[in-house]
N, C-alpha and C positions, 0 to 999 in steps of 0.2 A: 559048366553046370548042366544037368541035366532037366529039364521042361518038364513041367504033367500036368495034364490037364482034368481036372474035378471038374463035375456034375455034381451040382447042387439043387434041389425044388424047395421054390420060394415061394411061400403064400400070402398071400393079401396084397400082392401088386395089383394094380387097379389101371393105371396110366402109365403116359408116356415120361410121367415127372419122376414115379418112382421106378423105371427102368434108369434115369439120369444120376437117384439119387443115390440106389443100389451100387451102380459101376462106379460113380467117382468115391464112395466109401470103400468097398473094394479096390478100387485101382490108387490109392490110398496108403494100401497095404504093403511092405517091404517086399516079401517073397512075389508078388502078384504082379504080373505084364501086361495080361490083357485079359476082360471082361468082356463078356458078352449077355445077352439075354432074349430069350424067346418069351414075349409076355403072351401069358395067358388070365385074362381079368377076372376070369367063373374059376379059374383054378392056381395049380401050382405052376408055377414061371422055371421056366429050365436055365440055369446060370452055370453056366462053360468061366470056370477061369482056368486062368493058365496060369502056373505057378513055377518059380525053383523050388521052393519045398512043399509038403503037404498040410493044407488048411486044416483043420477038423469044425467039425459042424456048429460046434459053442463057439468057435474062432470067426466064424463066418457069422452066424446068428450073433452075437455079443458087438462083434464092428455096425453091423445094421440098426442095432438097439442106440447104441452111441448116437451116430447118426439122425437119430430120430424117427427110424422108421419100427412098428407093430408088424412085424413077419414071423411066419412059422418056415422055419428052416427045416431040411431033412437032406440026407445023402442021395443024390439021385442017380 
């Protein structure tokens, strides 16, 4: 299978809780290996996953909602 890795910015991370909550929602996910994330708490958080197939941004935002987390999603 072939890897890819999406760039996502994530907004309203704030802490290092919802850096934890984020990834294990994502890493969660069937196609998804591995999470990462650069918090940023004034802004949008950069989310590296790496995937066998391709996320789309309601796929991404819609699992985080689940979750319980209030994020603005966008393609980063």
């Amino acid at each position: 299978m072939n890897m890819s890795e999406q760039i996502f910015a994530v907004s309203g991370m704030h802490c290092n809780s919802c850096v934890m909550g984020v990834t294990e929602a994502l890493t969660a996910l069937a196609p998804v290996r591995e999470v990462s994330v650069d918090l940023d708490p004034k802004g949008a958080s950069t989310v590296r996953v790496l995937t066998d197939s391709v996320l789309s941004v309601e796929e991404v935002h819609d699992t985080l909602v689940r979750a319980g987390g209030d994020f603005a999603v966008a393609a980063g």
